[in-house]
BALOBA-1460 file (C-alpha; in Angstrom, 3 decimals):
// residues 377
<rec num="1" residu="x" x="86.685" y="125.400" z="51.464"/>
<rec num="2" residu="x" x="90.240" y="124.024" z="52.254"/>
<rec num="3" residu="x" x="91.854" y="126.561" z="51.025"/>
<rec num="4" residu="x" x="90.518" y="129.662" z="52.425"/>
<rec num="5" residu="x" x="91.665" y="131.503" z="55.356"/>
<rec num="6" residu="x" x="92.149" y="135.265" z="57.333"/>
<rec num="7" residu="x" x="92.663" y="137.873" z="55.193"/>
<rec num="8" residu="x" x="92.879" y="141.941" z="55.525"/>
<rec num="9" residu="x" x="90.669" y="142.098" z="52.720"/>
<rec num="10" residu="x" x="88.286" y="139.635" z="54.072"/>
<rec num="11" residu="x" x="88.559" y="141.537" z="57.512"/>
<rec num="12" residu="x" x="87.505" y="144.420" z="56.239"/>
<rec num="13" residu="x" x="84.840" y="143.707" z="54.564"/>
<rec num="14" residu="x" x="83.141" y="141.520" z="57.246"/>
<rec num="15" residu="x" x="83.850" y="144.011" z="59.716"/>
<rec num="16" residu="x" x="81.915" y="146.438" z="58.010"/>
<rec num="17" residu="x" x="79.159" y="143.954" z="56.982"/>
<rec num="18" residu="x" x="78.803" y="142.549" z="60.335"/>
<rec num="19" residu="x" x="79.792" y="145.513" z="63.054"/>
<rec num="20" residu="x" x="77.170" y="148.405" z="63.615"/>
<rec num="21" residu="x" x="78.209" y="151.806" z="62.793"/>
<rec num="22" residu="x" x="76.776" y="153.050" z="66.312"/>
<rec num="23" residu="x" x="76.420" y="150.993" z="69.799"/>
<rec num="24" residu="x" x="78.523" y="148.003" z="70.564"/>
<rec num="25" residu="x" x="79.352" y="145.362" z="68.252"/>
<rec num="26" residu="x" x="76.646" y="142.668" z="69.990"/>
<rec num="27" residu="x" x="73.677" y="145.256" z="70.213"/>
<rec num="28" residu="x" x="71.483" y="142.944" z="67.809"/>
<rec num="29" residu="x" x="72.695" y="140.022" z="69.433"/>
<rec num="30" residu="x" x="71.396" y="141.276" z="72.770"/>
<rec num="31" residu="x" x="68.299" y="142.631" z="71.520"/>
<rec num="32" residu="x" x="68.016" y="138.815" z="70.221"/>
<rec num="33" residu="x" x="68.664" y="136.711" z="73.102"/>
<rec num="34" residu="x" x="65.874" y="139.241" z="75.230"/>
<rec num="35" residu="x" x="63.866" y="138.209" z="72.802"/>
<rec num="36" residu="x" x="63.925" y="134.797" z="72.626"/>
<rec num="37" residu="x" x="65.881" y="133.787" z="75.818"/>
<rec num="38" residu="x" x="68.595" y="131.995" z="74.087"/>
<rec num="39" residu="x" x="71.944" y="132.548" z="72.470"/>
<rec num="40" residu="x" x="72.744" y="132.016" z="68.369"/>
<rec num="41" residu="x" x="73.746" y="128.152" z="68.293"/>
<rec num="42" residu="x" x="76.838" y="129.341" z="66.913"/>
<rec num="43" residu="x" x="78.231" y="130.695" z="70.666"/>
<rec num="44" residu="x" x="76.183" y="128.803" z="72.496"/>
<rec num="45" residu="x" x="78.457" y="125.864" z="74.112"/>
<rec num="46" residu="x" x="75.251" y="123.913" z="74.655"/>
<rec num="47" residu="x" x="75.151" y="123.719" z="70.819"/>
<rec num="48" residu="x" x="76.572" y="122.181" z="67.618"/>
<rec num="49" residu="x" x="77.466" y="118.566" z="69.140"/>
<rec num="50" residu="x" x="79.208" y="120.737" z="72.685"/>
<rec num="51" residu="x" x="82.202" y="119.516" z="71.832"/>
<rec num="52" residu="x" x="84.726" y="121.993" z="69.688"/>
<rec num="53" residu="x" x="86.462" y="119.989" z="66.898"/>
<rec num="54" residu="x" x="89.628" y="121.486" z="64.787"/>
<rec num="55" residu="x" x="90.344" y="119.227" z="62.059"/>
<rec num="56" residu="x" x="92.906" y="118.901" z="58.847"/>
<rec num="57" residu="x" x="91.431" y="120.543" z="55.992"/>
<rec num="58" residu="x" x="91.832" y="118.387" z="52.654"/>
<rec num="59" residu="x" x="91.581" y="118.761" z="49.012"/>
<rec num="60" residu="x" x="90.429" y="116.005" z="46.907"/>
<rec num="61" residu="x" x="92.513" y="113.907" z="44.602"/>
<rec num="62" residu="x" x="91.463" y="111.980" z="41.691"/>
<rec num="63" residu="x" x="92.786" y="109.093" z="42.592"/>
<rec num="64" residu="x" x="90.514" y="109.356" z="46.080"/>
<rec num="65" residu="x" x="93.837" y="110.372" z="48.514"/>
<rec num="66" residu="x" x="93.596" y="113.624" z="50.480"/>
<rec num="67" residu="x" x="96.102" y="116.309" z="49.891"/>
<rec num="68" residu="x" x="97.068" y="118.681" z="53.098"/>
<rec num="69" residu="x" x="96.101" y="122.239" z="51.898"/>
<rec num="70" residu="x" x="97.254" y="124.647" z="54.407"/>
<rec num="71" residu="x" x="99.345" y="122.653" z="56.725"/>
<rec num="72" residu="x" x="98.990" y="121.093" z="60.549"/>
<rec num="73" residu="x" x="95.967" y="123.302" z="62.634"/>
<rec num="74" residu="x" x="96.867" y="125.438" z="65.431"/>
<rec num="75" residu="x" x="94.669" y="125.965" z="67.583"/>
<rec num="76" residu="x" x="94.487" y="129.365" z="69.533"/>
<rec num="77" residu="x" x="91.025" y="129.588" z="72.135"/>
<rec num="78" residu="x" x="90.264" y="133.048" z="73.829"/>
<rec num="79" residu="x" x="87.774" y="133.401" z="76.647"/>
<rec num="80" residu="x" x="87.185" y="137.390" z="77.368"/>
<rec num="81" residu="x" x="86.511" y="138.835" z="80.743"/>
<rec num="82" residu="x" x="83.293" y="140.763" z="80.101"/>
<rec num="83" residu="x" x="82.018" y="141.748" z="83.772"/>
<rec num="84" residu="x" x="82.435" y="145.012" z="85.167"/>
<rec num="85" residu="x" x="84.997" y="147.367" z="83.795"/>
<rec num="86" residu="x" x="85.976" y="144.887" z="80.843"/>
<rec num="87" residu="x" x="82.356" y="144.649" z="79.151"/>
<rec num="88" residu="x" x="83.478" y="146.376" z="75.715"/>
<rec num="89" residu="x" x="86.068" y="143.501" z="75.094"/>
<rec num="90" residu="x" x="84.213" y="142.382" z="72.169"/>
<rec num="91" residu="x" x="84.284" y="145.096" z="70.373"/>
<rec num="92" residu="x" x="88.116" y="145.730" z="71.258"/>
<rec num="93" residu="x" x="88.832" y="141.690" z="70.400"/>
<rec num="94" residu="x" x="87.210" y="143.164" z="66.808"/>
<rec num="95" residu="x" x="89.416" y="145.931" z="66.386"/>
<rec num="96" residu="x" x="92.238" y="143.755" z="67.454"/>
<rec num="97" residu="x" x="91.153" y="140.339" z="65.507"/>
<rec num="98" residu="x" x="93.339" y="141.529" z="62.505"/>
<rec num="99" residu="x" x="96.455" y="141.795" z="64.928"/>
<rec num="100" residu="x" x="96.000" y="138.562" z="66.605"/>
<rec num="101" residu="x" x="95.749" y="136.589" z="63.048"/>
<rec num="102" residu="x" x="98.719" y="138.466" z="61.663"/>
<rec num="103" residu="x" x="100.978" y="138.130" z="64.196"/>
<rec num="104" residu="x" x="100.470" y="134.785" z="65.496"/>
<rec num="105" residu="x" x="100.722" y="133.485" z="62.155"/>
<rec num="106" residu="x" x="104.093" y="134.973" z="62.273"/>
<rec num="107" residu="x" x="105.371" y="133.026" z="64.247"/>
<rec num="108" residu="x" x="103.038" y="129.882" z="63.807"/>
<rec num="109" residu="x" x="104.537" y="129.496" z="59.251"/>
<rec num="110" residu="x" x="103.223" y="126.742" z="57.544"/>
<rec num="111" residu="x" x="100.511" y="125.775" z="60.370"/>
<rec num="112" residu="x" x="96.528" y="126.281" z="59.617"/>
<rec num="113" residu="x" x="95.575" y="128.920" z="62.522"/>
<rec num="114" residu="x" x="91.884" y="127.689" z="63.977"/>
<rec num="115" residu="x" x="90.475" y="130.610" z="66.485"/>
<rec num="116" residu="x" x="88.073" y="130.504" z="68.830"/>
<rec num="117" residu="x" x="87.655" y="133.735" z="70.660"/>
<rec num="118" residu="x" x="84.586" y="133.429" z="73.141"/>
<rec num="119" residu="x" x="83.526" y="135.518" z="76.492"/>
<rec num="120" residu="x" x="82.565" y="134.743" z="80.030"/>
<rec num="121" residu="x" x="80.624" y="136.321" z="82.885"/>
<rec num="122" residu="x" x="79.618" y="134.975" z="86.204"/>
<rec num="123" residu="x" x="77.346" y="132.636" z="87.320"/>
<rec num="124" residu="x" x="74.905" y="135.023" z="89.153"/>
<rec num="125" residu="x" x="74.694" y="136.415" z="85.465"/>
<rec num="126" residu="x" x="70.898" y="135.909" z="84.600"/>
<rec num="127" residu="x" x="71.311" y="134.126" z="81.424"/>
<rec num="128" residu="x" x="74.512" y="133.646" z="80.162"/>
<rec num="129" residu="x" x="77.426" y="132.322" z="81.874"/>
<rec num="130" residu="x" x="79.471" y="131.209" z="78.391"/>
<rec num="131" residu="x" x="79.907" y="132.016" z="74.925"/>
<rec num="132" residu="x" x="81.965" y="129.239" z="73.230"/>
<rec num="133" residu="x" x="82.156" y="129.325" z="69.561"/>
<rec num="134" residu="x" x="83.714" y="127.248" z="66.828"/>
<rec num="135" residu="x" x="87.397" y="126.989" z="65.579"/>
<rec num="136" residu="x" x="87.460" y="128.835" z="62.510"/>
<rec num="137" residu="x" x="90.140" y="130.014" z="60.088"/>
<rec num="138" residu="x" x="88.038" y="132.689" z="58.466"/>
<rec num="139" residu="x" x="87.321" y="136.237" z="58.822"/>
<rec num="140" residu="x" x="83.876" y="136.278" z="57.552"/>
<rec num="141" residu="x" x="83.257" y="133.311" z="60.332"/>
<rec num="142" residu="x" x="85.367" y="134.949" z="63.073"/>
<rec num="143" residu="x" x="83.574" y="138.210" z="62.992"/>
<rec num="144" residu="x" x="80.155" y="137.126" z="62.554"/>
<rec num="145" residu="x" x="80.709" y="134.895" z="65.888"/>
<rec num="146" residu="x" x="82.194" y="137.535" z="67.837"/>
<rec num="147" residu="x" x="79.004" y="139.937" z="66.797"/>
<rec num="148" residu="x" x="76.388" y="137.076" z="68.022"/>
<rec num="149" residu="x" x="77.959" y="136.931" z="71.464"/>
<rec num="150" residu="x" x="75.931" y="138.624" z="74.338"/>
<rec num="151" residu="x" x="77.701" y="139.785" z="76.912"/>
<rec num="152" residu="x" x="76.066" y="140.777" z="80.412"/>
<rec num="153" residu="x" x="78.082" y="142.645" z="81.832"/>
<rec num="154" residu="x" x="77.810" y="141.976" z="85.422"/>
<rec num="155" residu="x" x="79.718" y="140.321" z="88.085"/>
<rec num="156" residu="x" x="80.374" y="140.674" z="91.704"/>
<rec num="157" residu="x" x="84.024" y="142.975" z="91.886"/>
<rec num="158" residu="x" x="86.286" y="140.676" z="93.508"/>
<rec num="159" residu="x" x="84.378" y="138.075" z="94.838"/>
<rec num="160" residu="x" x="85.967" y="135.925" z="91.774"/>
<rec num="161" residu="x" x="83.957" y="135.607" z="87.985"/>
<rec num="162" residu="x" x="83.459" y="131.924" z="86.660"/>
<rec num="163" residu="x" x="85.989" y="131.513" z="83.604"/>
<rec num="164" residu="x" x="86.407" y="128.063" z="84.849"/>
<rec num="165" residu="x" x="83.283" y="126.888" z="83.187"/>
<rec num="166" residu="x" x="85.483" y="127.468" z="79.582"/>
<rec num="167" residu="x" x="88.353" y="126.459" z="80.661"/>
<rec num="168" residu="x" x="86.635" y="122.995" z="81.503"/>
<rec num="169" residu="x" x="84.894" y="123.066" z="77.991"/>
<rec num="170" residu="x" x="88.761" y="123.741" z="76.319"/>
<rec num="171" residu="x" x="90.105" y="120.802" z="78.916"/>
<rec num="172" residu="x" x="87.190" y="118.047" z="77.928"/>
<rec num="173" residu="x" x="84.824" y="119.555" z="75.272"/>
<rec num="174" residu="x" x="87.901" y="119.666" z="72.557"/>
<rec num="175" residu="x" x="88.566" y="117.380" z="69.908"/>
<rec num="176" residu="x" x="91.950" y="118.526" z="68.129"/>
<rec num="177" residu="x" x="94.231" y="117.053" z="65.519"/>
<rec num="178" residu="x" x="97.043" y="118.668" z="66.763"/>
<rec num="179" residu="x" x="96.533" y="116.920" z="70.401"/>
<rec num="180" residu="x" x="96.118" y="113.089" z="68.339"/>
<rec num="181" residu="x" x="99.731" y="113.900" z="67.216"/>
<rec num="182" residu="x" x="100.791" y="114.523" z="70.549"/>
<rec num="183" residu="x" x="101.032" y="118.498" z="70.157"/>
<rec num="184" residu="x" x="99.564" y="121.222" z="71.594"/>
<rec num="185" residu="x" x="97.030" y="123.937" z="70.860"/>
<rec num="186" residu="x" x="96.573" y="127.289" z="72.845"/>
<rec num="187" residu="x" x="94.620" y="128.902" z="75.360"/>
<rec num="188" residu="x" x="94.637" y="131.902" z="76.574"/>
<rec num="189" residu="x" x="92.112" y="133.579" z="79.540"/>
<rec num="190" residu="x" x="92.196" y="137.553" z="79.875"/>
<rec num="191" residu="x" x="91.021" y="138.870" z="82.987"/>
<rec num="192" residu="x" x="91.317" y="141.152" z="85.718"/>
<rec num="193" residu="x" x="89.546" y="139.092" z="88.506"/>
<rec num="194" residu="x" x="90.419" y="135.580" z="89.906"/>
<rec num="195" residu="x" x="87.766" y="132.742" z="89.327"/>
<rec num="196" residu="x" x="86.349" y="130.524" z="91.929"/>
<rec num="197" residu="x" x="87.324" y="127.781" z="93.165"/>
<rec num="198" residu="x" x="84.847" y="125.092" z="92.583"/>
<rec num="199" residu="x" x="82.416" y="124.139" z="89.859"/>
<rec num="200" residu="x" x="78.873" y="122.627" z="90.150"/>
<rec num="201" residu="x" x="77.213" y="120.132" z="88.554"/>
<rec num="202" residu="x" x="73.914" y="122.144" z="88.250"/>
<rec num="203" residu="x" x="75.708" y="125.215" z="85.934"/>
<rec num="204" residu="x" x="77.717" y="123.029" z="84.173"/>
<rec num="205" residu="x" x="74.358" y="121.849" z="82.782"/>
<rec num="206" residu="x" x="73.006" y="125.517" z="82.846"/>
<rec num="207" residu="x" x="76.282" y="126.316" z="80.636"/>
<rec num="208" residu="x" x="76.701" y="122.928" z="78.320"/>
<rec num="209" residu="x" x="73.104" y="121.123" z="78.650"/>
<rec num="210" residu="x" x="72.140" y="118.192" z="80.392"/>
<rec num="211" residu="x" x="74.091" y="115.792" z="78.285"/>
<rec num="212" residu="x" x="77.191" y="117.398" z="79.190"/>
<rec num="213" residu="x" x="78.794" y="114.846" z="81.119"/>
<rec num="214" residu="x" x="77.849" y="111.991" z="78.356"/>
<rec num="215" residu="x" x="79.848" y="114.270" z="75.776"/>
<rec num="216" residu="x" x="82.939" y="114.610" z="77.741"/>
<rec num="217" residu="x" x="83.326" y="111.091" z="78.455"/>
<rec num="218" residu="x" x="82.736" y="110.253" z="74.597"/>
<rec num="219" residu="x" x="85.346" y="112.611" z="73.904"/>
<rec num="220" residu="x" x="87.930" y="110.412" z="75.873"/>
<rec num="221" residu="x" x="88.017" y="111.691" z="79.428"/>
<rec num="222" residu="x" x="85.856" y="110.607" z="82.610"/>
<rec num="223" residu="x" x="84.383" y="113.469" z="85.224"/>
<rec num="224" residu="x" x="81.743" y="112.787" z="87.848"/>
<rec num="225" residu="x" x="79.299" y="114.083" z="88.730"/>
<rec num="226" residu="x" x="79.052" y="113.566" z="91.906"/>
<rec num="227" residu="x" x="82.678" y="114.224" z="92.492"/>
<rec num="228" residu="x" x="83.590" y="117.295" z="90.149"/>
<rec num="229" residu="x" x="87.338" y="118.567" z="89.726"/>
<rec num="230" residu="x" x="87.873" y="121.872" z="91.571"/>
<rec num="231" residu="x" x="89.405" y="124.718" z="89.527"/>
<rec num="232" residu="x" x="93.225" y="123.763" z="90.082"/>
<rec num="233" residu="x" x="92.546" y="120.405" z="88.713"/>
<rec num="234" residu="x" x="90.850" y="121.900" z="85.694"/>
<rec num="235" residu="x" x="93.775" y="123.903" z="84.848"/>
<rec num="236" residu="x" x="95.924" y="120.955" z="85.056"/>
<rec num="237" residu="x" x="93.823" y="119.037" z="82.635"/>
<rec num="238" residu="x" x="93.941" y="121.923" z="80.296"/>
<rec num="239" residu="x" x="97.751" y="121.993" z="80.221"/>
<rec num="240" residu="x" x="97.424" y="118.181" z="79.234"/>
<rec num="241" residu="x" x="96.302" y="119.704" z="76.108"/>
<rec num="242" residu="x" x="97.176" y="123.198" z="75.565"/>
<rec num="243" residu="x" x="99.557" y="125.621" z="76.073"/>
<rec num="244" residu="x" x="97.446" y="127.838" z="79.226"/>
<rec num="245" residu="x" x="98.514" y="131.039" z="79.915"/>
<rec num="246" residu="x" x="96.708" y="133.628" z="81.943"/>
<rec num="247" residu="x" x="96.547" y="137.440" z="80.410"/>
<rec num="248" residu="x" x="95.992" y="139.611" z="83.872"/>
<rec num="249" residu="x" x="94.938" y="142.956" z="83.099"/>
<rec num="250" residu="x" x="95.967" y="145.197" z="85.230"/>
<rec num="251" residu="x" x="98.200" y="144.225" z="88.558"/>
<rec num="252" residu="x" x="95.582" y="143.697" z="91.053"/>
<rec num="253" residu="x" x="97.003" y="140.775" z="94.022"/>
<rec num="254" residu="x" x="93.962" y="138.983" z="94.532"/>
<rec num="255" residu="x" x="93.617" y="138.369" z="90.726"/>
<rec num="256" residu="x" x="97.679" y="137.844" z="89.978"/>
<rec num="257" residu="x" x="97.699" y="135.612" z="92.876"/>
<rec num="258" residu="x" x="94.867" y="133.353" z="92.502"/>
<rec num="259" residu="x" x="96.150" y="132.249" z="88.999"/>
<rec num="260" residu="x" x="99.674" y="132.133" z="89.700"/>
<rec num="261" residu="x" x="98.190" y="129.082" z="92.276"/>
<rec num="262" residu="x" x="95.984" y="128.111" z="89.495"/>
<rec num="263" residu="x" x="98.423" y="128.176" z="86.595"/>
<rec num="264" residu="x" x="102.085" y="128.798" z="88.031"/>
<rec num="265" residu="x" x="103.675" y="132.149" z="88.217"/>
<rec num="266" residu="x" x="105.636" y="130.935" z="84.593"/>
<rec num="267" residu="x" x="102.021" y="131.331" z="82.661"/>
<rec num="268" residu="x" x="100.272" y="134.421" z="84.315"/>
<rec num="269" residu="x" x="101.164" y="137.464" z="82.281"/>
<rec num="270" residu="x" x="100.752" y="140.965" z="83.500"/>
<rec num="271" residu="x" x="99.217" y="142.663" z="80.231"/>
<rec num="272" residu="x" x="99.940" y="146.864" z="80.646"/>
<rec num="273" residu="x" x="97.251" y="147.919" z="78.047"/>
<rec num="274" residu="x" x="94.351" y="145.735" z="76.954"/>
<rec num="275" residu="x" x="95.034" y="146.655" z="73.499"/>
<rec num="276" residu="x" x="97.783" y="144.764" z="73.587"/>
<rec num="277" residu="x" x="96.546" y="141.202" z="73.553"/>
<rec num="278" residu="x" x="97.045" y="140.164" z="70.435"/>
<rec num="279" residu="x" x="100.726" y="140.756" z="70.855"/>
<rec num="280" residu="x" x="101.396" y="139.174" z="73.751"/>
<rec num="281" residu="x" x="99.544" y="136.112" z="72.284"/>
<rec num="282" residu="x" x="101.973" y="136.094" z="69.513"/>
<rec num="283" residu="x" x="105.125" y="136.738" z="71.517"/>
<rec num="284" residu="x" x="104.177" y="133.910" z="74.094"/>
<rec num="285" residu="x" x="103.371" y="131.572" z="71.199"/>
<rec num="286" residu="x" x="106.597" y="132.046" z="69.145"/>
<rec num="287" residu="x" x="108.407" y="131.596" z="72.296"/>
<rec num="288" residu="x" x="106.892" y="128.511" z="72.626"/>
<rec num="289" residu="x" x="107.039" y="127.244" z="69.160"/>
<rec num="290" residu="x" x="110.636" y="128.278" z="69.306"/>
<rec num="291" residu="x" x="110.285" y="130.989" z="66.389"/>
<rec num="292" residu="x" x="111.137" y="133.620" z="68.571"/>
<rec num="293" residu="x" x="113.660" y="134.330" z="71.439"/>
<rec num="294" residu="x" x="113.796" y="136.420" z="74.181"/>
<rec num="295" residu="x" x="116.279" y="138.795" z="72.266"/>
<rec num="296" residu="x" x="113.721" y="138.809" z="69.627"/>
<rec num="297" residu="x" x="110.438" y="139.776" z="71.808"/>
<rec num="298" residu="x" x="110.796" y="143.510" z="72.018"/>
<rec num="299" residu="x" x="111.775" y="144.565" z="68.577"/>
<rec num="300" residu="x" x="109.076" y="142.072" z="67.553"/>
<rec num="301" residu="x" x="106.364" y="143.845" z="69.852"/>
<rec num="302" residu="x" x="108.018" y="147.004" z="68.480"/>
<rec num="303" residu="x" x="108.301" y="146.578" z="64.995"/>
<rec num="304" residu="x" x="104.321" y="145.816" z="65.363"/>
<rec num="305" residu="x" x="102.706" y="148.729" z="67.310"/>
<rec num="306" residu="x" x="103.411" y="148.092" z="70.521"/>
<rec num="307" residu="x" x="105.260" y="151.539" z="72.411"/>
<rec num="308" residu="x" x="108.457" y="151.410" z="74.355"/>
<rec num="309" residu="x" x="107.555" y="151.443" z="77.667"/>
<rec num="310" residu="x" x="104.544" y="148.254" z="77.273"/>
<rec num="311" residu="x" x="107.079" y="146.127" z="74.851"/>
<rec num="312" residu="x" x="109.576" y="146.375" z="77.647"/>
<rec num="313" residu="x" x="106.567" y="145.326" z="80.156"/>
<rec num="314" residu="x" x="105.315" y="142.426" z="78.041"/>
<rec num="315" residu="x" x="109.002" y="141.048" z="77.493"/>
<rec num="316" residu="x" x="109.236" y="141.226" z="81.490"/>
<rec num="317" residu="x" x="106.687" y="139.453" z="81.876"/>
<rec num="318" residu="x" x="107.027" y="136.710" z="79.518"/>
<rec num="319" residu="x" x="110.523" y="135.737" z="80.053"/>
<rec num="320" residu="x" x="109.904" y="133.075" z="82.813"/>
<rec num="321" residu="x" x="107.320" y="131.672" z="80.217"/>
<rec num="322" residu="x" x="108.351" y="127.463" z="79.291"/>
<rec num="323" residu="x" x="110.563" y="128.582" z="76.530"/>
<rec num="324" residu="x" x="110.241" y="126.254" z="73.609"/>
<rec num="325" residu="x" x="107.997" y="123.837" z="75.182"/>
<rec num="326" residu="x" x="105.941" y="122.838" z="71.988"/>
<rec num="327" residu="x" x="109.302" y="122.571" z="70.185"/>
<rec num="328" residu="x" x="110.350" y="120.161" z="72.716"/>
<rec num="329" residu="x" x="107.543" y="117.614" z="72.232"/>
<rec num="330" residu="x" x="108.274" y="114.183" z="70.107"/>
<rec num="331" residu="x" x="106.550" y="114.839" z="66.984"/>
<rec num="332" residu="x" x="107.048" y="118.764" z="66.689"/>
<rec num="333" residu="x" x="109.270" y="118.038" z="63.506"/>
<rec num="334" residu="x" x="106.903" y="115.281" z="61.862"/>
<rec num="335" residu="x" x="103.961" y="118.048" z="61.842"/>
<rec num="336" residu="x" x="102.252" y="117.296" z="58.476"/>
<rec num="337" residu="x" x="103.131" y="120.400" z="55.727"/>
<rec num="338" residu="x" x="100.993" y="121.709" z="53.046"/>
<rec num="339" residu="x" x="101.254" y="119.036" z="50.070"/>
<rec num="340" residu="x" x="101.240" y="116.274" z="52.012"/>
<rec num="341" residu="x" x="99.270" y="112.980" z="51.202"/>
<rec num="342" residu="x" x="96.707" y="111.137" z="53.393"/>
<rec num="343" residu="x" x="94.940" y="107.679" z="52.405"/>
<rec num="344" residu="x" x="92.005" y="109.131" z="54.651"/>
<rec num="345" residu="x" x="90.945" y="111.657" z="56.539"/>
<rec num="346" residu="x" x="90.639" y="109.947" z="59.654"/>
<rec num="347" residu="x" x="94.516" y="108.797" z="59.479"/>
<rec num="348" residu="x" x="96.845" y="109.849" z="61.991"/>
<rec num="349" residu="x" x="99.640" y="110.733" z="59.515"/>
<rec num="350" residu="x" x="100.238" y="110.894" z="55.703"/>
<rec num="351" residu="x" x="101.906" y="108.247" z="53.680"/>
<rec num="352" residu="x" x="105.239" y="108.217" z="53.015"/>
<rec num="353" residu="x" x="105.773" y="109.710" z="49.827"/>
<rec num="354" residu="x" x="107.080" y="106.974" z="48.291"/>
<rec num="355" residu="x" x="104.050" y="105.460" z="48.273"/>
<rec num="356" residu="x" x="102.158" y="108.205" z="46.775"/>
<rec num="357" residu="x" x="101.313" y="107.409" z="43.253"/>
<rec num="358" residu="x" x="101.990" y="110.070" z="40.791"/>
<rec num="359" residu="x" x="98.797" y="111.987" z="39.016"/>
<rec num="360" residu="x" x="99.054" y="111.759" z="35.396"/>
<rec num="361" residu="x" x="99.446" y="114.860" z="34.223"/>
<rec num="362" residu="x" x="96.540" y="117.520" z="32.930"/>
<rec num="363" residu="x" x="97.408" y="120.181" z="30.194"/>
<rec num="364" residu="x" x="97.058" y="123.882" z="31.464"/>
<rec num="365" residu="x" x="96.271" y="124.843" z="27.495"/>
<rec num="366" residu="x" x="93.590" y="123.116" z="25.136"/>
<rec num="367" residu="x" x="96.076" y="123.630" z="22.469"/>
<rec num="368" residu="x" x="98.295" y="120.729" z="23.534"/>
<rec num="369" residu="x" x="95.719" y="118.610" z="23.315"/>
<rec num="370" residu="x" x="96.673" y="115.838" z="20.559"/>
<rec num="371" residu="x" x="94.623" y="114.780" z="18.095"/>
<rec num="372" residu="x" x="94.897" y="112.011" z="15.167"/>
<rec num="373" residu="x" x="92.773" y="110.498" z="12.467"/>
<rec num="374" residu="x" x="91.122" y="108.617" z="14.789"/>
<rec num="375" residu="x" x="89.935" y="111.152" z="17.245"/>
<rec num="376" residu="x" x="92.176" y="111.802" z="20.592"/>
<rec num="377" residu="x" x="95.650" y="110.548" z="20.638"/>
């Protein structure tokens, strides 16, 4: 389990085992949640504890220690826009799940990617306001998840749509590693309509069930009830925690300039073609990380399908971005590495590796295997 993660191979398969030939991606998932009234547990943000954990993943010694098997998790969340004009995103974050995995591993070496690509609607939605799934690091897992969500497809056209609702689950409902270490993950909304302003306490139960509010304050943070956070200071709590850009498709001004109020002009990206996501994903993060630079962006977006005239758009529009801010946070060179040893999986970081006692060592051939009168030497 620790050691498996994206690949093309794995894509493709699951892609065809999971994606119908005809009809969008979540037809059975639909047909499902008519049926029974509820979503698969696996998107449902009501579901599997509420809160979203990314963790280390470990192998095993003999000796009982815990050896780091892919290196420090990075976490990238998606919530898609699926009202109106946007309701195929699903099936275009499919076609484009192989780009976002490739790429922002890029420009994320040595880390353990953990995605979590989910979709909003609106509340007037009849059923479903939110599907939040788990981190995963998996194509099998990825694809299956995006193929359960239901999307409803309505909304009211610029009246505002409620991603707010997963941006509060990213900014409370998360449990990291990488934000114990003092890091960030990622999170990205794409839209082309602003949110509202406000949240209430009656759809934030409708969205995460009624013991919402105990869950977020186990997981560390306090929120009342009675006196919720309006949308601004939701954002703010996010970038506590994450790197939080907005993805704007399109240019329309009500939309740019709700965000830019919500986010700051610096993380609201004008995206020229929605097929394009993934890459601007991976340019903003390897900006961050410091892996790329602003010369870099274009031939970068270039070199990886993106034409002329959009990679000279997207580097536009990401050059006001906080360049290098992850790089620029206290422990961005102590990230743990693949090979690295912990006493347990609950520690913060791994031993020195001085202290690691050495493994005695196993012959690879049964021939080498010694043996005297006795029995084995």
């Amino acid at each position: 389990m620790g050691f498996r993660r994206f690949t093309e191979e794995g894509y493709t398969l699951s892609y065809a085992t999971y994606v119908p030939t005809r009809g969008p991606a979540t037809a059975r998932a639909e047909e499902q949640a008519r049926i029974t009234g509820k979503l698969d547990p696996l998107v449902d943000p009501a579901e599997y504890g509420i809160v979203r954990s990314s963790r280390m993943r470990f192998e095993e010694r003999p000796d009982g220690l815990f050896t780091v098997t892919i290196g420090c998790p990075a976490t990238v969340e998606t919530r898609l826009d699926t009202t109106g004009s946007m309701g195929g995103m699903v099936d275009d974050a499919l076609k484009g799940l192989k780009n976002l995995y490739l790429l922002v591993q890029q420009v994320l070496p040595g880390s353990d990617l953990q995605v979590a690509i989910g979709i909003f609607g609106d509340c007037d939605d009849p059923q479903f306001v939110l599907c939040r799934p788990q981190f995963e690091m998996e194509a099998e897992k990825i694809v299956r998840q995006l193929t359960l969500m239901v999307p409803e497809g309505g909304g009211c056209a610029n009246w505002g749509e409620d991603p707010h609702y997963g941006i509060f689950g990213s900014a409370y409902l998360t449990d990291a590693y990488i934000n114990r270490i003092g890091l960030k993950g990622y999170d990205f909304t794409v839209t082309d309509e602003p949110a509202r302003d406000h949240l209430r306490e009656h759809q934030l139960v409708r969205i995460f069930g009624k013991d919402v509010f105990d869950k977020v304050a186990e997981n560390g943070h306090l929120v009342d009830r009675r006196d919720l956070p309006d949308t601004k200071q939701v954002v703010d709590k996010l970038l506590e925690r994450a790197h939080g850009f907005v993805l704007s498709v399109g240019d329309r001004y009500n939309a740019v300039r709700f965000w830019q109020q919500m986010y700051g002009p610096e993380r609201v990206i004008l995206l020229p073609d929605i097929n394009y996501v993934a890459h601007a994903q991976a340019a903003i993060v390897g900006l961050t990380e410091g892996t790329l630079n602003l010369e870099e962006v274009e031939p970068f977006l270039r070199r990886n399908g993106v034409d002329n005239f959009a990679a000279r758009q997207l580097m536009r529009s990401v050059v006001n971005i906080p360049l290098g801010a992850q790089a620029a946070l206290p422990n961005f060179d102590r990230r743990p590495k693949a090979g690295d040893v912990f006493r347990t999986k609950t520690d913060l970081w791994p031993m020195d590796p001085s202290e690691v006692p050495a493994l005695p060592e196993q012959p690879d051939d049964p021939s080498e295997i010694l043996w005297g009168e006795g029995g084995l030497l």
